[in-house]
C-alpha positions as CSV (number, residue, x, y, z in Angstrom):
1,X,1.5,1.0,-13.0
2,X,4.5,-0.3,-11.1
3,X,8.1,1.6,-11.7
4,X,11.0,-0.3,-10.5
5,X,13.1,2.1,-8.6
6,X,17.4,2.1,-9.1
7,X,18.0,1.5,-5.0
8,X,21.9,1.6,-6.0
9,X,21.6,4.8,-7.7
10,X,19.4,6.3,-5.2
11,X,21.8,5.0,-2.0
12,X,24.5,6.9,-4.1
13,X,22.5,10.4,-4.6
14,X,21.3,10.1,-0.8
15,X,25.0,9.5,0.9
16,X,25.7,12.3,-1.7
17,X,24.0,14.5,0.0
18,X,23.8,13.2,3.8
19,X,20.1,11.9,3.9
20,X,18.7,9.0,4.8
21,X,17.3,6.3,2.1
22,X,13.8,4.9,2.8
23,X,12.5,2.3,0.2
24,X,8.9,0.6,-0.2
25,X,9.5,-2.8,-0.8
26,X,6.0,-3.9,-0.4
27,X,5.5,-5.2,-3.8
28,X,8.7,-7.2,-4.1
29,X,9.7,-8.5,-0.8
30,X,12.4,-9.5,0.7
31,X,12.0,-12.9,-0.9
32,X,12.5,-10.5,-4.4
33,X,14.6,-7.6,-3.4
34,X,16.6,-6.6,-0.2
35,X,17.0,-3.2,-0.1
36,X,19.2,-2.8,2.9
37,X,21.9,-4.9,0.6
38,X,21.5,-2.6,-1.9
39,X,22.4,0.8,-0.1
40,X,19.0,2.0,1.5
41,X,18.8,2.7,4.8
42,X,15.4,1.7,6.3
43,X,13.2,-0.4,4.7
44,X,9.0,0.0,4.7
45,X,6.6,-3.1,4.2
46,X,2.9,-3.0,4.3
47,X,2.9,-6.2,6.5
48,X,-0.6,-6.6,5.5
49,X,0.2,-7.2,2.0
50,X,2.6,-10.2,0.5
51,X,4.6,-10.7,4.6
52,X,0.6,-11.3,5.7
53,X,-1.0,-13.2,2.6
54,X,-4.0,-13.6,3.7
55,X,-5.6,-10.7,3.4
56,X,-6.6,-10.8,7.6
57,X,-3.8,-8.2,8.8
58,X,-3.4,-4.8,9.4
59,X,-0.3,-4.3,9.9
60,X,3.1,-2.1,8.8
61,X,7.4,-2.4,9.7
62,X,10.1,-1.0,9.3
63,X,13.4,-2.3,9.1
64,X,16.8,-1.4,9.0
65,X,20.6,-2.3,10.1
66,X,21.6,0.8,11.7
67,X,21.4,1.0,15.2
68,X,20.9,4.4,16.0
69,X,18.2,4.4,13.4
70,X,16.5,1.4,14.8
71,X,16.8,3.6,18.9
72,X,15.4,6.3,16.8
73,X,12.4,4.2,15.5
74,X,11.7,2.2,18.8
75,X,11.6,5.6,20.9
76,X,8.4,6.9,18.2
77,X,6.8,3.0,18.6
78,X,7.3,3.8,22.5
79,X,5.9,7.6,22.4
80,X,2.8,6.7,19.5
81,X,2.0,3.1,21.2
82,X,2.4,1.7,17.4
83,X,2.4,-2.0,19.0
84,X,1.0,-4.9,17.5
85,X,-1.6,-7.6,18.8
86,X,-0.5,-10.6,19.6
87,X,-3.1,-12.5,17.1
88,X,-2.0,-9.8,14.4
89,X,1.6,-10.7,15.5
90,X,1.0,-14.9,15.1
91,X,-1.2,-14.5,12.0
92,X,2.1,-12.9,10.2
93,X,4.4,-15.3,11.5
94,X,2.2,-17.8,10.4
95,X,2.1,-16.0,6.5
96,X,6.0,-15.9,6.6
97,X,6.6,-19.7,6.7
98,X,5.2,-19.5,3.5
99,X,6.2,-16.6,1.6
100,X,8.8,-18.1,-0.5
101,X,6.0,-20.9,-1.7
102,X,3.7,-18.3,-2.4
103,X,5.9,-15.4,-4.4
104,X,7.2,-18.2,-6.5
105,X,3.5,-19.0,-7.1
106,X,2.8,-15.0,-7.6
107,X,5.8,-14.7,-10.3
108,X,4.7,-17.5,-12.1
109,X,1.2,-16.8,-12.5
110,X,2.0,-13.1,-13.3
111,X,4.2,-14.1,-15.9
112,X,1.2,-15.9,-17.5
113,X,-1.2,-13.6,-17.4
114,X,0.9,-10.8,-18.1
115,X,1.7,-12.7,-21.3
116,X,-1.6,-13.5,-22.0
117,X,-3.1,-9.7,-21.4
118,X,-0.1,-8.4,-24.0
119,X,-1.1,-11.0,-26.5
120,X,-5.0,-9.4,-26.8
121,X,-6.9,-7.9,-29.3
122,X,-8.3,-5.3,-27.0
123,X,-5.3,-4.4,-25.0
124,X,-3.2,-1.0,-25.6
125,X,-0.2,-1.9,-23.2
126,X,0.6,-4.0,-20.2
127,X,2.9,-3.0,-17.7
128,X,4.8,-5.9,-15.7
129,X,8.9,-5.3,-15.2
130,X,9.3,-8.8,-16.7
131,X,8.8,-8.0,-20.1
132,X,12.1,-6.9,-21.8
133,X,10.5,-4.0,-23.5
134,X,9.3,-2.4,-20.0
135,X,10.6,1.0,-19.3
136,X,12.8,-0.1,-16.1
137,X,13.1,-4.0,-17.1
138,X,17.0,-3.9,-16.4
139,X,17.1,-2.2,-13.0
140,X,14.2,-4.8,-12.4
141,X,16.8,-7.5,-13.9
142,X,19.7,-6.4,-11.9
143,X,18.3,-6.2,-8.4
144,X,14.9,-8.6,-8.2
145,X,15.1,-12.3,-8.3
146,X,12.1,-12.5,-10.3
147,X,9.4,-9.6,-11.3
148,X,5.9,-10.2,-9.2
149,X,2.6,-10.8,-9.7
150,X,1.6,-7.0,-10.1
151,X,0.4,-5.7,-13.1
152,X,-1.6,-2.7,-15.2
153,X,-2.8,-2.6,-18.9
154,X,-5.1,0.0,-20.5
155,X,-7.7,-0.4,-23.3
156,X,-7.5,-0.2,-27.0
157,X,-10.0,3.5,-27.2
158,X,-9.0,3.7,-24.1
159,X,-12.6,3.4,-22.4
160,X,-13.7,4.3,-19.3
161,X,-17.4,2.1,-19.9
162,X,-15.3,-0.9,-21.0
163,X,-13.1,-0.6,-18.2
164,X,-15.5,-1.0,-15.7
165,X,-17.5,-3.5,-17.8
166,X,-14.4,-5.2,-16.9
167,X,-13.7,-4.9,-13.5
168,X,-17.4,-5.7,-12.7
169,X,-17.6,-8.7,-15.3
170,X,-14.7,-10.9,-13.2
171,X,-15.9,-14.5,-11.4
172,X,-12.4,-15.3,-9.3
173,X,-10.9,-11.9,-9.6
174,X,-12.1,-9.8,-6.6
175,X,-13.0,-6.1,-7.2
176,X,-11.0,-4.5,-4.0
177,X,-8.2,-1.8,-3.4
178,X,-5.6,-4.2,-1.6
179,X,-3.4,-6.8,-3.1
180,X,-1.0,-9.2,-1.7
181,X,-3.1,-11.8,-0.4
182,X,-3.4,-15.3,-1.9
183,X,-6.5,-14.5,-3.8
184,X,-6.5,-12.3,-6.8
185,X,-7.4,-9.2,-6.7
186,X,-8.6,-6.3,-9.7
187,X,-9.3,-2.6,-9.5
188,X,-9.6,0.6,-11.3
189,X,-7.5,3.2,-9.8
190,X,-9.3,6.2,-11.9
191,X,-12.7,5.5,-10.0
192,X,-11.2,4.0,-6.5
193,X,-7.6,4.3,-5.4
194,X,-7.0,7.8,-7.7
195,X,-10.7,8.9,-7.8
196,X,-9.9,12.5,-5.7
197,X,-7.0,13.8,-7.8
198,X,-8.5,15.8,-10.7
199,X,-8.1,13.9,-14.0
200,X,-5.2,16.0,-15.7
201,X,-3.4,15.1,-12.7
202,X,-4.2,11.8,-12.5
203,X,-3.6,11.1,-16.4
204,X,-0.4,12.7,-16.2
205,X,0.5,10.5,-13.6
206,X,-0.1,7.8,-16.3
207,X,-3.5,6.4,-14.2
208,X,-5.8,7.3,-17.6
209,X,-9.8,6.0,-17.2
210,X,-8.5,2.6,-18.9
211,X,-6.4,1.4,-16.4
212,X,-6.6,-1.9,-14.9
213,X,-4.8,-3.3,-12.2
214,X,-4.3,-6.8,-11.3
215,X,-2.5,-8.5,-7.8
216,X,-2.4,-11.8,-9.1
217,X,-3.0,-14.5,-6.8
218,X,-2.1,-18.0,-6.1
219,X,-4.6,-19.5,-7.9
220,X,-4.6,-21.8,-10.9
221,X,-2.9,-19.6,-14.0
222,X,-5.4,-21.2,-16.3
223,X,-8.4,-20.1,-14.0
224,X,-7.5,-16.9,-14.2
225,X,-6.5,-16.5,-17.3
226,X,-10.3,-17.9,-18.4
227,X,-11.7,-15.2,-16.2
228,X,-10.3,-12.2,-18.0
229,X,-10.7,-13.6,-21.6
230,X,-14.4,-13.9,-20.3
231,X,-14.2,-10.1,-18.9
232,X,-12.3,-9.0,-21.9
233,X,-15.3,-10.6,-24.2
């Protein structure tokens, strides 16, 4: 599932108290959200994902505006060797020329398949921050410029066969762990991403054997869109 996260409120519990605020803004971006803007103190990206966007990069950052933070941070790169490769370096630079082309592209299509997944038959609930009736839609509202191309549903019956019918029955969706890249991307966190945490854990975490997750790509919404209804059948 994705939460959306109050930064505000969490910059104001954190200087509260005298710690230091570090967000994940993977999913969203800076082309989405900018988390230094909104009171957080260093901000994580899993380069590799959405800054990347091709899917050929292993790579992570951390960013801030604080200059004794940032000394802080560049004396661990200096004592761990955490440097990147020049190639690694390019290919990124290369993927952030066009990350404002491709997060539009991202929202848009997550909007329509989000839509389309909470319009079927065989769907129980879909979880995407754009709808209005999603747990954190208004934090989402108030500090995102749109709402992503992530998104989970579960199963009517809640199956764990049908599930993976599912997953295995997709043409362009890929069955893989990652997201972020151009290409969509599927998976079932109760058999991959979540498969060690003992199922009482996991379902109370909300990752019941139903769950689907989607990083929609850049691909043609309609495409896609035919793909599931062809999963879902």
């Amino acid at each position: 599932m994705m939460n959306v996260i109050d930064i505000k409120a969490m910059a104001s519990i954190a200087r509260k108290h005298a710690v230091l605020l570090a967000v994940d803004n993977t999913f969203a971006t800076p082309y989405l959200q900018r988390p230094l803007e909104l009171g957080a103190d260093i901000v994580m990206h899993s380069v590799t994902k959405y800054l990347g966007g091709h899917s050929d990069v292993v790579m992570g950052a951390l960013v801030c505006k604080d200059e004794a933070i940032a000394n802080e941070i560049y004396r661990i790169q200096n004592s761990s060797g955490a440097v990147c490769g020049p190639m690694d370096s390019f290919l990124v630079l290369r993927g952030i020329k066009t990350l404002h082309l491709r997060m539009q592209r991202h929202c848009e299509n997550g909007r329509k398949v989000a839509t389309f997944l909470k319009g079927h038959e065989l769907i129980d609930k879909v979880y995407w921050p754009g709808f209005e009736d999603h747990l954190n839609h208004a934090v989402a509202k108030d500090q995102m410029d749109d709402f992503g191309g992530m998104i989970s549903f579960t199963l009517k019956g809640n199956s764990l066969e049908k599930a993976l019918e599912i997953v295995e029955k997709v043409k362009l969706f890929a069955l893989a762990e990652s997201l972020g890249g151009v290409e969509s991307l599927i998976g079932h966190p109760a058999s991959m991403t979540h498969a060690s945490i003992p199922k009482n854990l996991r379902e109370e975490s909300g990752v019941i054997d139903s769950l689907i997750r989607l990083s929609v790509g850049i691909e043609d919404a309609d495409d896609l869109i035919d793909d599931l209804k062809q999963s879902l059948s």
